[in-house]
N, C-alpha and C positions, 0 to 999 in steps of 0.2 A: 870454374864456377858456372854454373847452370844459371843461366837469366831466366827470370818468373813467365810461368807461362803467361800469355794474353789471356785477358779476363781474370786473373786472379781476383784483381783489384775489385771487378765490378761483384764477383761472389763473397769477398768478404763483406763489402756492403749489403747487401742481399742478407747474408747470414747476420750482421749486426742489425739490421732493419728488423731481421725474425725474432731477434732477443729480445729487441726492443716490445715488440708485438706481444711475445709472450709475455713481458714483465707487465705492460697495461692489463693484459686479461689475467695475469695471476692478482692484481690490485683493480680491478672494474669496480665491486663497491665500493672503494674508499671515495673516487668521485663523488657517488652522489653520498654518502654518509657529510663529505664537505659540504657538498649543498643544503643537505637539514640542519648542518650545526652552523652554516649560513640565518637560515630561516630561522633558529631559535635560539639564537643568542645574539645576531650581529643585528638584527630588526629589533629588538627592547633597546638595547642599546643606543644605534643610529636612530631612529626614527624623533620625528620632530612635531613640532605644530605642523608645518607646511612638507608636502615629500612624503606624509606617513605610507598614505595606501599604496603610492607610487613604488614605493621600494618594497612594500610589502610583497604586493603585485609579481614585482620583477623577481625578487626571490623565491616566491613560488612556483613562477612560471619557469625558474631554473629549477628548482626539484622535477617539474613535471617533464623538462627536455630532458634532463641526465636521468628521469629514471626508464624514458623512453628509447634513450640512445643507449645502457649499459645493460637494464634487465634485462632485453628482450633482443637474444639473440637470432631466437630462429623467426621465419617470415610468418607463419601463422599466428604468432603470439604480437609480431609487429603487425599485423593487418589486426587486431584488434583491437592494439593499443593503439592506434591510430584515429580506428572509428569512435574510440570513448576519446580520447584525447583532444580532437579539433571541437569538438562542441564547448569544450570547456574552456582551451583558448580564446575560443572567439566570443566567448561567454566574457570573460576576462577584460576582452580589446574595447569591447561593446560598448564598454560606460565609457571609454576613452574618445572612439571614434564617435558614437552617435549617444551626445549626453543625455539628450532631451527624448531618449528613449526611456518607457517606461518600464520601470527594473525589475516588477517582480518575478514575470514571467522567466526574465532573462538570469535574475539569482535563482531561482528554485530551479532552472535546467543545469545552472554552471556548477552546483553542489549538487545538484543530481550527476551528473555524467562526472566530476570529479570522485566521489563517491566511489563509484563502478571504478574508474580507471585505478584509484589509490586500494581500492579491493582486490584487482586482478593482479597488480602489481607486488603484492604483497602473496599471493596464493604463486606466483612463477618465479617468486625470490626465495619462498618453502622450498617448493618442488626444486630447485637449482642445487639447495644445500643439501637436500636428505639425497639428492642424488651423488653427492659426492661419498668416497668412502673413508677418504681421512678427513682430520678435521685440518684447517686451512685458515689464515692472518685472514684472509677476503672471505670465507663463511663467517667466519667471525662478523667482520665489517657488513656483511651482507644479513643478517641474524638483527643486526643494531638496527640498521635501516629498515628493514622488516619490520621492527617494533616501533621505531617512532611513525613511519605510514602509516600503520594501525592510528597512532593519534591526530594525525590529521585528518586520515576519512572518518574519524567520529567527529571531528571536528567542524568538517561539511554537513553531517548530519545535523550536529546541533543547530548550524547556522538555519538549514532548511525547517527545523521546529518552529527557530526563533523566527523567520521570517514567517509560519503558516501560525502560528500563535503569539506573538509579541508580548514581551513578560511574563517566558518562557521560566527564565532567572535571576536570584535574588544576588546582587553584587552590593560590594561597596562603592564607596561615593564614587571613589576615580574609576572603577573599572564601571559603575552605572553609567557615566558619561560614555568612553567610550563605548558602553556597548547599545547604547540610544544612537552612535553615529554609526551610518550604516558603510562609510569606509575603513571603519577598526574595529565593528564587532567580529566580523570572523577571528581574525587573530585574538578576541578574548575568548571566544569559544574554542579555541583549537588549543590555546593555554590551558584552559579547562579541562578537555579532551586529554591532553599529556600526562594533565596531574591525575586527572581521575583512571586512567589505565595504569598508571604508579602505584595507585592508593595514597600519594599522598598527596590528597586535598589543603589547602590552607583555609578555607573557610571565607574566603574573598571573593570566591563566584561557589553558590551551590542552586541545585535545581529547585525552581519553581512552581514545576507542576509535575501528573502523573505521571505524563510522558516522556518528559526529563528523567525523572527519577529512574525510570524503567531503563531506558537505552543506558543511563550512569550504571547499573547493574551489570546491563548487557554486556559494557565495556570494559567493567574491571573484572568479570567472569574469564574474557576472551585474555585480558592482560595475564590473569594469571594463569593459564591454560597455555597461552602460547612462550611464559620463560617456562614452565616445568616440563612441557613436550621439547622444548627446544635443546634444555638443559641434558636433557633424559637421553638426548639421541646423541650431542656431544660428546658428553661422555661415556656412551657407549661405542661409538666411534675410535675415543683416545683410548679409552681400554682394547679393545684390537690393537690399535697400533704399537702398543706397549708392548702386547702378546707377543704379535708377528718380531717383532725388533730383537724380541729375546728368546725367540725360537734360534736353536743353533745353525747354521747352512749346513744341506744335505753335504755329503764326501764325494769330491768328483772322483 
């Protein structure tokens, strides 16, 4: 009987470490795909009188780490994301650490730089997929994620209208309340933002002014622009691979 060589032991580790490796990056968006379905469903639900922004806060500022730690592989795309990222954080902490700070300045930066980072984020989650040449479980998840980031950075937008014009929009009673308080109107505007790049509005938050209406255009243009380009390249994707699969192999 031949005894295992030395080191066997530590190369099979090695090699199950690498499987392991490979199987997170075959799955990297589903991470953050958890984090938004964090954001938009576990925040309506949990949230309270007391805790609301707090949790809001924290879930978003989880979408912002995981899509800072999964999209952006290479260092160039991370030194950008970084430089729109920390404004926005610290925009964030701001009202925590220093309350009696005066906010507008500090909201109209933290939805401006959130803006940019959830726009860049969404432009190297495209470029990721269309660089692939099959289609793939995690383009998929990563396709998803791409589309709801679209509704959040409109979501920052609206915020920064409502903040630079106030009764920006017409809601009903319970959504008027919150969106008078300036710790849960973003999350009604970025509800807003999601329905409206759906098309499907309910008629419980609509725009109030020109400029509402305008960017609401802009955003259900881009909403349906970005499933039929997206749609289009899929399955032009699955159609090769169908091809290729039933091409017969050459004869050795």
């Amino acid at each position: 009987m031949n005894d295992p060589k030395p080191g066997n032991g530590a190369v099979a580790q090695t090699d199950a470490g690498s499987t392991r490796a490979e199987r997170l990056l075959r799955r990297r968006f589903l991470g953050l795909l958890i984090a938004l379905g964090l954001l938009f469903v576990a925040y309506p639900a949990l949230r309270g009188e007391s805790g609301g922004r707090l949790l809001y806060d924290a879930l978003l500022l989880a979408v912002f780490l995981t899509s800072f730690l999964i999209v952006f592989p290479e260092t160039h795309h991370q030194l950008v994301g970084l430089l729109l990222a920390i404004p926005t954080v610290a925009g964030v902490l701001t009202g925590y650490v220093l309350p009696g700070l005066s906010r507008a300045p500090v909201v109209v930066a933290t939805h401006g730089f959130a803006t940019l980072f959830l726009g860049f984020t969404v432009a190297v989650i495209l470029r990721t997929i269309y660089r692939e040449r099959r289609v793939s479980l995690d383009g998929i998840y990563g396709a998803i994620c791409g589309y709801l980031l679209i509704g959040v950075a409109f979501g920052h937008v609206y915020s920064l209208i409502e903040q630079a014009a106030p009764g920006s929009f017409h809601a009903s009673d319970d959504l008027a309340a919150e969106l008078r308080d300036p710790d849960r109107a973003h999350y009604v505007l970025t509800y807003f933002s999601v329905l409206t790049l759906m098309g499907a509005g309910f008629g419980d938050i609509t725009p109030g002014s020109g400029t509402t209406r305008g960017v609401a255009v802009v955003e259900m243009v881009v909403g349906v622009f970005y499933v039929a380009v997206l749609i289009a390249d899929l399955l032009s994707k699955r159609v090769s691979q169908v091809l290729a699969e039933q091409q017969p192999n050459p004869p050795h």
